[in-house]
C-alpha positions as CSV (number, residue, x, y, z in Angstrom):
1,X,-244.8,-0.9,-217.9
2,X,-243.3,-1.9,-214.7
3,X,-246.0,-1.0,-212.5
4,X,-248.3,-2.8,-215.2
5,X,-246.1,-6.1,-214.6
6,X,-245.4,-5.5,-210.8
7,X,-249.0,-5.2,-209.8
8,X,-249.9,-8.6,-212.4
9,X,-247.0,-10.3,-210.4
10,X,-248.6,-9.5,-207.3
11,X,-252.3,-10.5,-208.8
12,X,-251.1,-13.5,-209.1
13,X,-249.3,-14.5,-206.4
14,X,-251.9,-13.6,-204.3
15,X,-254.0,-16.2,-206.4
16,X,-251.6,-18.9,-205.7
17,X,-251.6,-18.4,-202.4
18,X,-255.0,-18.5,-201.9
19,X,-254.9,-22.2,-202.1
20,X,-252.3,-22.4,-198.9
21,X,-254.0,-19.2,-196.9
22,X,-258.1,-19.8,-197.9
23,X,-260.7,-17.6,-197.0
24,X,-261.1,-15.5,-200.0
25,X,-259.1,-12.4,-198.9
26,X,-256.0,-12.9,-201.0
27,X,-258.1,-14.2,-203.9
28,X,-259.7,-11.0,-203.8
29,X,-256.7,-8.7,-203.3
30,X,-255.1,-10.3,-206.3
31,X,-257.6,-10.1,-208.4
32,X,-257.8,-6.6,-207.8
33,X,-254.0,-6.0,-208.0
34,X,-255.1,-7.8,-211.7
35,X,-257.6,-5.3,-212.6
36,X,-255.6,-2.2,-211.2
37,X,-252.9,-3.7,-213.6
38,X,-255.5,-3.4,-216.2
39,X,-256.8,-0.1,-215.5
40,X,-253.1,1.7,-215.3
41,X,-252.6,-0.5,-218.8
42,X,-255.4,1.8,-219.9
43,X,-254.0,4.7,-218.7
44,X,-250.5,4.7,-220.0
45,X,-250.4,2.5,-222.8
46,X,-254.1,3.5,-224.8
47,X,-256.5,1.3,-226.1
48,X,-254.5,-1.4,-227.5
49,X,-252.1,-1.6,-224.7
50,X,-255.2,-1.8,-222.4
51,X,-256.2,-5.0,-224.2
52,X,-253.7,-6.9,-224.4
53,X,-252.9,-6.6,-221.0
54,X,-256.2,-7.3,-220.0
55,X,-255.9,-10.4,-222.3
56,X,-252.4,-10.8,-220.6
57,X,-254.4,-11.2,-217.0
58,X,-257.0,-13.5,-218.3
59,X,-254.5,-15.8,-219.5
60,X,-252.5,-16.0,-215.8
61,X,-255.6,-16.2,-214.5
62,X,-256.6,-19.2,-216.6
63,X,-253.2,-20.4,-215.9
64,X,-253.0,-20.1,-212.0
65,X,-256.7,-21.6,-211.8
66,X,-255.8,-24.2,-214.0
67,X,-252.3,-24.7,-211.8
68,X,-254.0,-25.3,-208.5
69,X,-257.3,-27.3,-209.4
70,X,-255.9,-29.2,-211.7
71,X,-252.4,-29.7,-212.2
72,X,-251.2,-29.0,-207.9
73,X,-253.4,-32.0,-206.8
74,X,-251.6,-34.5,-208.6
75,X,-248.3,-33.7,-207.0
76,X,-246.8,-35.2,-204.0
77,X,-246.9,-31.7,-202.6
78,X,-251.1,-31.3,-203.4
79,X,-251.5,-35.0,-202.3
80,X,-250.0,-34.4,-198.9
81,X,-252.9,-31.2,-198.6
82,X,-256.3,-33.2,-199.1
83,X,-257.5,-35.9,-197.8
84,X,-257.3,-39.1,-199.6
85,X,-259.2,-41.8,-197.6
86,X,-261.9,-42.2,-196.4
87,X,-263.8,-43.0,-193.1
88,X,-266.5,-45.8,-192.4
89,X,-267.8,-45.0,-189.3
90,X,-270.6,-43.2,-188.6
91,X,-271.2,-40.2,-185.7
92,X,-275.1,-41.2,-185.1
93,X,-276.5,-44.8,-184.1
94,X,-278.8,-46.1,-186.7
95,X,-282.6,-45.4,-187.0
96,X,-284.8,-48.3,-185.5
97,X,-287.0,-50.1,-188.2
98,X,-290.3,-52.0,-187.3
99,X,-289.0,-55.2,-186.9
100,X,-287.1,-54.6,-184.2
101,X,-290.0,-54.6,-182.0
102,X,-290.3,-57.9,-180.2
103,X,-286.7,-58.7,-180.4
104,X,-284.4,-58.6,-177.2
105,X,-282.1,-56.0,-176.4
106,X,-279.5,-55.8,-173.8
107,X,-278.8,-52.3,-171.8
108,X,-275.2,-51.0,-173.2
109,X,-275.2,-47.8,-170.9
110,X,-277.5,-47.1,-167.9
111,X,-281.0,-46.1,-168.7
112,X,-282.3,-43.0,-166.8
113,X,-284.7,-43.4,-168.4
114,X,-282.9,-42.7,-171.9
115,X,-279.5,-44.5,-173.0
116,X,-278.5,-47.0,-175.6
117,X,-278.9,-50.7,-176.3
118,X,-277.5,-53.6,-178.0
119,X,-280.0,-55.3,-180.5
120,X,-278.7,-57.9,-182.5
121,X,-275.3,-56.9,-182.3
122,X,-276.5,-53.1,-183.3
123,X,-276.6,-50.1,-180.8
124,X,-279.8,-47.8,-180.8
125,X,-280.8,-45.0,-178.8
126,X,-283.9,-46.3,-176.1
127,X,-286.2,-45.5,-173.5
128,X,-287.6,-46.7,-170.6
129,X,-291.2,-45.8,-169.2
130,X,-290.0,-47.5,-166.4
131,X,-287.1,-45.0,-164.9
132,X,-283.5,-46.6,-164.4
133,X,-282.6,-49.5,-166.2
134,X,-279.3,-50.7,-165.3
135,X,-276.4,-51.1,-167.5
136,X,-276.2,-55.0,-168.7
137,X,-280.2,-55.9,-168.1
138,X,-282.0,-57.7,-170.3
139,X,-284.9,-56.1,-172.1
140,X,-287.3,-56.3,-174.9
141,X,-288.1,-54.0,-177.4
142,X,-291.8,-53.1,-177.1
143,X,-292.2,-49.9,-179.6
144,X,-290.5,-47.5,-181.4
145,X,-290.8,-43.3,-180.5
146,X,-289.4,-41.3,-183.0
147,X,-286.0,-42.1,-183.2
148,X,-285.5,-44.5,-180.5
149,X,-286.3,-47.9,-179.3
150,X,-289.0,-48.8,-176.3
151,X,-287.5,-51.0,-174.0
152,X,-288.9,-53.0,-171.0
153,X,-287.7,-54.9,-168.7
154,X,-287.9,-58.8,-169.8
């Protein structure tokens, strides 16, 4: 009985601290250390002793699930492990749309012959047939390749 209760204790602990340690290791371990807890239930115990055991782990394992995805992030404790804001920037410039061509743009970074420019107050990726554009020239948008702007010099 005491291995049956030692190897359940260990089951789930393991299972709690899967949500500190992840990766899926100790999740696994315990829930073997569970089933071994099962299986030597079987052994010793018969039929009946087997069950309710095995009943016995399904109910700690409802209850340690249950613990950490729904009860632990509502504590300070969960709160201070997840993120709770969230960001409004964005890592990639915005995609150029067909009116932009015509408008004037203004070189934000050198172009040789890529780089980026500022069109109406909004940075894009360009290009330059031309070669070098330097940074601060004024240009006009006169297409649109792929993802980026065509720029000339104005």
């Amino acid at each position: 009985m005491n291995a049956i209760a030692l190897l359940f204790l260990v089951g789930v602990i393991l299972l709690a601290a899967e949500v500190f340690v992840p990766g899926g290791v100790l999740g696994f371990i315990g829930g073997l250390a569970m089933a071994a807890g099962c299986g030597v239930a079987f052994v010793k115990l018969g039929a009946s002793g087997g069950l309710v055991a095995t009943v016995t782990a399904l109910l700690l394992l409802g209850l340690t699930v249950y613990t950490e995805l729904v009860w632990l992030p509502k504590t300070r404790l969960g709160k201070s492990m997840t993120v709770q804001t969230a960001v409004d920037g964005t890592s990639q410039p915005p995609l150029a749309a067909a009116e932009i061509v015509g408008k004037n743009a203004e070189a934000e970074t050198p172009l040789m012959p890529t780089g980026f420019v500022r069109v109406e107050g909004k940075r894009y990726e360009a290009f330059s047939p031309a070669g070098f554009v330097a940074k601060g020239a004024a240009l006009r948008v006169t297409g649109l390749d792929n993802f980026r702007l065509i720029v000339t010099k104005t």
